[in-house]
N, C-alpha and C positions, 0 to 999 in steps of 0.2 A: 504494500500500500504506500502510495504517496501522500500529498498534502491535497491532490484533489478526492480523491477517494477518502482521507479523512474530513473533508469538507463536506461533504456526500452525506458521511456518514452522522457529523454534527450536526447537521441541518436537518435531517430525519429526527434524529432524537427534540430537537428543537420543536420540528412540528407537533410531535407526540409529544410533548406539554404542553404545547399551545393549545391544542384540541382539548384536553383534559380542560385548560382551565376555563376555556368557552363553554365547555360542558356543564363546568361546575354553575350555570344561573339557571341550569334548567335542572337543576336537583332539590328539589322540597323536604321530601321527607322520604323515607325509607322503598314508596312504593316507585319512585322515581328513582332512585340507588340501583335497586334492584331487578325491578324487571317493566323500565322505561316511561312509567303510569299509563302502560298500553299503548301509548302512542307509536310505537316504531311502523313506520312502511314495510308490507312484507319485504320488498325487494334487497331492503338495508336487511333486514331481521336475518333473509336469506344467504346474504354475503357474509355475513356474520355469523352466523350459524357453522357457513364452509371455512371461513377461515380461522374461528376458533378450535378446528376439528384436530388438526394437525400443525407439528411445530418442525423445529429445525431437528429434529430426528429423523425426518424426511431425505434431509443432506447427509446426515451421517451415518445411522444406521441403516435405513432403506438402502441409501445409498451403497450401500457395503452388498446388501442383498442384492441390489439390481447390477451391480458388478460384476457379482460372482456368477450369477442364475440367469438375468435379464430378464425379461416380460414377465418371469413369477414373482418380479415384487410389484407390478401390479394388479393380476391375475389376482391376487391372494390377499392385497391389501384393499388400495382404491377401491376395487370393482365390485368388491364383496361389501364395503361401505357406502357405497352408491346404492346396491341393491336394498339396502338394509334399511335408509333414510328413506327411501323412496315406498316403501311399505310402513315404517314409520309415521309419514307424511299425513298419512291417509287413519290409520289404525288409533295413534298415538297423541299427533299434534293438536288434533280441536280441545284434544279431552286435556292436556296439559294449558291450553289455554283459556279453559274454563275454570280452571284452578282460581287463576286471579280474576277473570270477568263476571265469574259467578258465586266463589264463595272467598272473593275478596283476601286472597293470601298473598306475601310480597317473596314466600319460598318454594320450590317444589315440594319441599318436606313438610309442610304445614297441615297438610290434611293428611296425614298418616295419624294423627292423634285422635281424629273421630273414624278412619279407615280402620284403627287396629286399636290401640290402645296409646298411653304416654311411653309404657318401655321402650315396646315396636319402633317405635318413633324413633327413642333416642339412642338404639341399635345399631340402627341405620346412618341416625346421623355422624353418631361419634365413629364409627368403621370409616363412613365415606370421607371424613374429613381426613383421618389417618391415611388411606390411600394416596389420596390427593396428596395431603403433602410431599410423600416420597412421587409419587409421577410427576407431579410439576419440577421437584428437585433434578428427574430425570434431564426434563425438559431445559434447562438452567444450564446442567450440563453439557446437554450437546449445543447451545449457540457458544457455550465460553470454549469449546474444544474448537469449534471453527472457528470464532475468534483470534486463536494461540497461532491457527495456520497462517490467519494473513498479519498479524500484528507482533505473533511473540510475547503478547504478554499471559499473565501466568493464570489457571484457570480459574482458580480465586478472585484474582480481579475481575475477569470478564461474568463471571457472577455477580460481582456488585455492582458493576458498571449498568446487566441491561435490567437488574433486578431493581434499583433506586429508579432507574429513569419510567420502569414499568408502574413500582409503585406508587409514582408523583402523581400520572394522571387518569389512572386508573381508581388511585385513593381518593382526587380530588373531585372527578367526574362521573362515576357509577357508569353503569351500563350505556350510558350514551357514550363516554369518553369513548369505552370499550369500540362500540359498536361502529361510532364515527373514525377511529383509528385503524378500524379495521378494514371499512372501506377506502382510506386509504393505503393502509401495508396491502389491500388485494392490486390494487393502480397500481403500485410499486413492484410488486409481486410480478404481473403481466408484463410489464416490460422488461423485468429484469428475467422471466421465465423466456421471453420472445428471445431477448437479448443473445442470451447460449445458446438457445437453438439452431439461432442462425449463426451463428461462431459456430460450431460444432460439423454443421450443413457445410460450411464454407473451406470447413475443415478437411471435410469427408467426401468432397466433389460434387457439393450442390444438392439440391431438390432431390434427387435421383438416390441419392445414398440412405434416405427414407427405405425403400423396398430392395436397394442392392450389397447395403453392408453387412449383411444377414451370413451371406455368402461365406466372408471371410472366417479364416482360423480360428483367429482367438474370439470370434463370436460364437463360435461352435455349440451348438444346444440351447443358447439362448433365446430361440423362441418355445423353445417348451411351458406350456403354460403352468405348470405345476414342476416341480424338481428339491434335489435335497430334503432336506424337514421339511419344504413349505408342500405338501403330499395334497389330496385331493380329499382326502379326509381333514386335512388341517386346514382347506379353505372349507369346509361345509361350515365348520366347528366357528371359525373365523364369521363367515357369515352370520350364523345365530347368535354370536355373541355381540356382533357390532351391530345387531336391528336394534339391540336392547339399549347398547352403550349410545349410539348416535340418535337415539330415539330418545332419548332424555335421560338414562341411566346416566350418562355425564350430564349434573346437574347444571352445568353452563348452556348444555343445548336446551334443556327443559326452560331455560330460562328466555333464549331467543323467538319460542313460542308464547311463553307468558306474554311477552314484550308485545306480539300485534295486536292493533285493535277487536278480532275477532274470530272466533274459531275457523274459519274461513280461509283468512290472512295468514294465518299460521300452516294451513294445507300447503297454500301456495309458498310459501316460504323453505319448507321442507322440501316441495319438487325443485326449488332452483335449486337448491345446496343440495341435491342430488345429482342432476344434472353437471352442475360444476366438478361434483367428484367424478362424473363417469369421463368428461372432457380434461381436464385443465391439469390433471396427472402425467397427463399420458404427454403434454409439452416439456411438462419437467422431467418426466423419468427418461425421455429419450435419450441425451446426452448422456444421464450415467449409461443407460445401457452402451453404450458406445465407448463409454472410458477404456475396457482394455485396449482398444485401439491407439489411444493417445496417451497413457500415464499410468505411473508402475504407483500403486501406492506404498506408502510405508509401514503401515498399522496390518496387522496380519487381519484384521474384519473386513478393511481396505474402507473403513470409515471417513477416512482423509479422501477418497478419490475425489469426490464430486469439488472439496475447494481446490485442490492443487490441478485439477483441469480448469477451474475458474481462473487462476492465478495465471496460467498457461496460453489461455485463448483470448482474453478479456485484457481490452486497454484500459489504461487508468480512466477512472470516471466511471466505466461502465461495468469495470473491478467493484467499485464504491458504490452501484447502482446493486448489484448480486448480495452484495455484502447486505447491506440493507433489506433483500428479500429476505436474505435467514434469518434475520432479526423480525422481520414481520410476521414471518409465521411462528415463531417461539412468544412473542411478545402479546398475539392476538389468545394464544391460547390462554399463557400464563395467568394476564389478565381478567381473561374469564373468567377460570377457573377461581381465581381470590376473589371475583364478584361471587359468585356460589357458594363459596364456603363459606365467606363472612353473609347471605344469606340467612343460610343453616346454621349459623351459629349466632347470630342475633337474635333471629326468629322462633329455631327452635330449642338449637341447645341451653343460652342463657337463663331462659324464663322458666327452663326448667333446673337449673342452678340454684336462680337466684329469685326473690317473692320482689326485690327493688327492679328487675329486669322485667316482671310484667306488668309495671308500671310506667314503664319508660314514656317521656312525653316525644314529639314530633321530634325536637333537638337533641334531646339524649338519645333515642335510637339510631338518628342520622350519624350522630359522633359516635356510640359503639362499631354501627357498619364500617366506617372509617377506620377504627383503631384497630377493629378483628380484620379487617382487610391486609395492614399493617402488618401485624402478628402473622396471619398465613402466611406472606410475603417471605418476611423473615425467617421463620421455620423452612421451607422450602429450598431457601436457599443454601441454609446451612444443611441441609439434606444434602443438597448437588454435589457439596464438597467432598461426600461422602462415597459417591452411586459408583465410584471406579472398586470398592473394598468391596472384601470378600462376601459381604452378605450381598450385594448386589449384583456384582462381578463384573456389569457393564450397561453403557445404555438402552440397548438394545433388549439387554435380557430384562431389564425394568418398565420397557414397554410394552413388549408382547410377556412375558409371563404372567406381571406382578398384574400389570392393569387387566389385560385382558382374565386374568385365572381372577382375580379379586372381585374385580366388577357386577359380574353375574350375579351370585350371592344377596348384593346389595339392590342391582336391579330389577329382581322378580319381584319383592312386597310391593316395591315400589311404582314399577311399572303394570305388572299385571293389576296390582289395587284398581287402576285405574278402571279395568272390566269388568263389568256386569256378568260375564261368562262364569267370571274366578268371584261370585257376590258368596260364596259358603265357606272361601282359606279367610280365616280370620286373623286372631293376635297368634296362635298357634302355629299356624301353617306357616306363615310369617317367618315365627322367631324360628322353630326349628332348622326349617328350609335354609334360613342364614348362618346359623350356625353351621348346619352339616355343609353347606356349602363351603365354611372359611375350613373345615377340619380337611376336605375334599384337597382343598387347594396346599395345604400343609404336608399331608402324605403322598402326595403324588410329585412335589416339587422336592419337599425335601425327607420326608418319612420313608420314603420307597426308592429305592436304585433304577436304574435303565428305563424309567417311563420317558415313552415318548412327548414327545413337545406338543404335537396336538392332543394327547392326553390330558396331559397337563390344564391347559388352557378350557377343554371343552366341560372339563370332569367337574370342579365348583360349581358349574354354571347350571348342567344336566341336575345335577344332584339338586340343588334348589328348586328347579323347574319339577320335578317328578315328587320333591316332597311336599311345595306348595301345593299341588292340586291333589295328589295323593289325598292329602293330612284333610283337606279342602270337605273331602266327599266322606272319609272315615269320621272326621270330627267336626259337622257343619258349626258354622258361628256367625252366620247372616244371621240380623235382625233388621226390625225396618228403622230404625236411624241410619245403617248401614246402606239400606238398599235408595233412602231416600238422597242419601249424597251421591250414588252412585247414577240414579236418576239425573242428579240435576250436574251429570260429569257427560252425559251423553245428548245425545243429536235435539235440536227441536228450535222453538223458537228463540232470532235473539242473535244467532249462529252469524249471519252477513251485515249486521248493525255493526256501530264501533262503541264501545261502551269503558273506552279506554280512560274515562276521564274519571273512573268509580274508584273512591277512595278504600285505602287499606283499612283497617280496622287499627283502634290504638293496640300497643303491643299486649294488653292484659285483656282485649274483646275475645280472644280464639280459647283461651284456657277452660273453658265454663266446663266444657266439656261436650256440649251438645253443638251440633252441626252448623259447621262454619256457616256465616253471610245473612 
């Protein structure tokens, strides 16, 4: 990097506080923090949605996979998350976005306490927040490991450096900072995505080497759509796990639902950030596929390939335009995701802590949001520091095991609650299903030798699924408060209005115990 490319790169970061603190006049009180006070345009919600989905593990780990394998990093990744929103969209989205336009809650987690019970609730909450913290740390990780490639400085610093400037405007502006910075790192993203392409293209003799590089040696097998561990069984598993996770199971996506004006809004918002996943992949992974061509990496996962061909192809300026993509898609997620969890832990976890947290007025819940924003921030990062040691072992293995094997567990009460099919798994089915899910994910990762890796990953996830409904039909626990929320979480009047302007409840209205709104 030079001093244009650090210009590049100061000026992005620049923007990405300026946006926050524009943000910060349209943030009220907690429902505007959180999930936009309905207001969001699908089309923003939907941008937002796709690029909080995925980060700069994209360039480093993927990266590594699409090196090795080619087309199976996106066969197995993208395309199975594409599928998975896109049924989502339809199944998932209204019913998450009635959350807030019908019974007025500013979390995804807020109606699990008349869905299940208080513990159910706080199960869920306190696992999913402990997740998060180590994934996001993951995520920390891999922009500071690219970082180190174009700058040299040390990975520690590049964790404080996009972690502070993350948490400036993301603490100051809640969900719109998020959302409007997002649509701008997606602008940044597209040109710095176009950018390599055509470097790459120009590299490889033009338009032409689309359909003729294939050919060559060290491409050998890489169109196989499936190869190595990423098997054909470990995209099924992959699939069913990311309908749930990009369906809202990642409380940042549930939240870009909440955010439209209307159940509606939020369909349409799901099919674009589907859409984008099936298209806007396949620009960026083509260059890595094509890395052995051009660059030997250093790192035995070849985690380095995708920056030291940026380094390689890319003139200064448009070195500093790439650089600033990876930062956009780490920064879009991170973001998010400390919008979500300080959520869930304003909303749900404190008040149930604390009897002064359910009385929190409009300004003390806006300034908790902020502080627990903070706090996630920080934990997170000091995680990152961590994710190369032995309990982690690397970044990769912290995206696809930890997230994907952990998730599921957490996802079923959560997501299935939402249907009227599953109105008989109550607080039981629930808690069980999550437990044996976390013990699932425990002995097969680490309790048991030689399991496979789509074992691993599928086996939490299954296990929750077949004990929720199991436990569901064995031990019913519908009753009609139960069935009556569940009523007003599905289809009917109200659906294409925008009712985005309905205030949240103070934070001590939802505790009563009886049926949000």
């Amino acid at each position: 990097m030079n001093s244009l490319d650090w210009a590049v790169l100061i000026a992005y970061f620049g923007v990405m506080v300026a946006i926050g603190v524009w943000s910060h006049k349209r943030v009220e009180d907690v429902s505007d923090f959180f999930t936009a006070g309905g207001r969001m345009p699908w089309w923003l919600s939907g941008i937002s949605h796709h690029m909080s989905g995925y980060s700069a593990v994209m360039f480093t780990g993927y990266a590594g996979i699409a090196y090795t394998y080619g087309v199976t990093s996106y066969v197995t990744w993208s395309f199975p998350i594409a599928l998975g929103i896109a049924v989502g969209a339809h199944l998932f989205a209204p019913r998450l976005n009635r959350l807030r336009s019908r019974l007025r809650v500013a979390s995804p987690l807020e109606y699990l306490k008349n869905r299940y019970d208080l513990p159910t609730q706080q199960a869920l909450a306190w696992s999913g927040v402990l997740l998060k913290i180590v994934d996001v740390g993951a995520k920390w990780a891999a922009i500071a490991t690219l970082l180190s490639v174009f700058t040299g400085i040390s990975l520690d610093q590049g964790i404080l450096v996009t972690g502070v400037v993350t948490g400036i405007y993301c603490t100051v502006g809640g969900l719109w900072a998020d959302a409007l910075t997002e649509l701008g790192q997606f602008v940044i993203q597209l040109l710095a995505g176009v950018a390599m392409l055509v470097a790459v293209l120009g590299r490889l003799g033009g338009i032409e080497a689309l359909w003729t590089v294939w050919d060559r040696p060290e491409l050998q097998g890489h169109t196989a759509p499936t190869a190595g561990p990423y098997t054909l069984t470990f995209l099924l598993a992959y699939l069913f796990i990311k309908t749930f996770e990009y369906s809202g199971g990642m409380w940042n996506q549930a939240q870009r639902y909440m955010a439209t004006p209307s159940a509606r809004e939020a369909t349409r918002s799901g099919r674009l950030s589907a859409v984008l996943w099936f298209v806007w992949p396949l620009v960026l992974f083509f260059p890595m596929w094509c890395a052995p061509l051009l660059v030997r990496p250093t790192k035995p996962d070849a985690s380095d390939a995708y920056a030291l061909m940026t380094e390689q192809l890319l003139p200064h300026g448009l070195l500093g335009l790439v650089i600033v993509g990876f930062f956009s898609h780490t920064m879009a997620m991170c973001s998010s995701d400390a919008n979500a969890i300080a959520a869930v832990f304003t909303r749900d976890i404190a008040p149930a802590l604390s009897r002064a947290a359910r009385g929190w007025s409009r300004r003390a819940g806006l300034l908790a949001a902020r502080l627990s924003t903070i706090a996630f921030l920080g934990l997170s990062m000091a995680v990152a520091t961590q994710v190369h040691s032995p309990a982690f072992k690397d970044i990769i293995t912290v995206v696809i095991k930890w997230v994907a094997g952990l998730m599921g567990p957490i996802a079923i009460p959560f997501m299935l609650g939402l249907l009227k099919t599953f109105r008989k798994s109550g607080p039981t089915a629930a808690l069980v299903s999550w437990a044996a899910g976390l013990l699932a994910f425990w002995l097969t990762t680490y309790g048991l030798d030689g399991v496979e890796l789509q074992i691993q990953i599928v086996s939490p996830l299954a296990t929750s699924l077949v004990l929720y409904v199991l436990i569901g039909y064995v031990k019913p626990e519908a009753t009609p408060e139960r069935d009556a929320l569940l009523d007003r979480l599905g289809g009917g009047d109200g659906d294409r209005g925008s009712d985005g302007a309905a205030a949240v409840p103070a934070q001590g209205g939802e505790r009563s115990g009886q049926p949000l709104g």
